[in-house]
C-alpha positions, 0 to 999 in steps of 0.5 A: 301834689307836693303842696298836700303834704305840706299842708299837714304839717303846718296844721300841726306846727300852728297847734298849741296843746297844752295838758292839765290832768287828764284833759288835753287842750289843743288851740289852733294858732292862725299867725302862726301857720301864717307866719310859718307859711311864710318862712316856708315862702321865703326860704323856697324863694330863696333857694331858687333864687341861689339855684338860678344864679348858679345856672347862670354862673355856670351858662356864663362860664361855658362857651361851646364852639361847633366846628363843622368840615365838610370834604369830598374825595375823588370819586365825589362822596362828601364827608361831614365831620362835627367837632364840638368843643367847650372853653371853660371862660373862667380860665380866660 
């Protein structure tokens, strides 16, 4: 869906209009929609590529620890209790 709004705007930006009185010229240039289409290409790969490393940056940094205890009293009720906690491996 996102690719239907995107596409106008490479028509337009592709378009040369030139004036000359009163008559307007308008010349569809296809290297550049290519060219802008690949720009286009480029810089969403490129931002997914930074977001992908900064997830892992972030996943590499962070190590949770699960702590689970379980007792049991007199009467024989066993009580679970889970501890997480989470060490920031960049201090280290």
């Amino acid at each position: 869906m996102r690719i239907a709004l995107v596409i106008p705007l490479l028509l337009l930006g592709a378009c040369n209009v030139s004036k000359d009185g009163n008559a307007v010229t308008i010349q569809y240039d296809q290297n550049k929609a290519e060219n802008t289409a690949a720009d286009i290409g480029n810089t969403a790969q490129n931002i997914a590529g930074d977001i992908g490393n900064d997830v892992q940056k972030t996943g590499d940094k962070i190590d949770n620890k699960v702590v689970v205890n379980k007792s049991t009293d007199s009467d024989g009720n066993t009580t679970t209790t889970t501890t997480v906690t989470t060490e920031n491996q960049a201090a280290k």
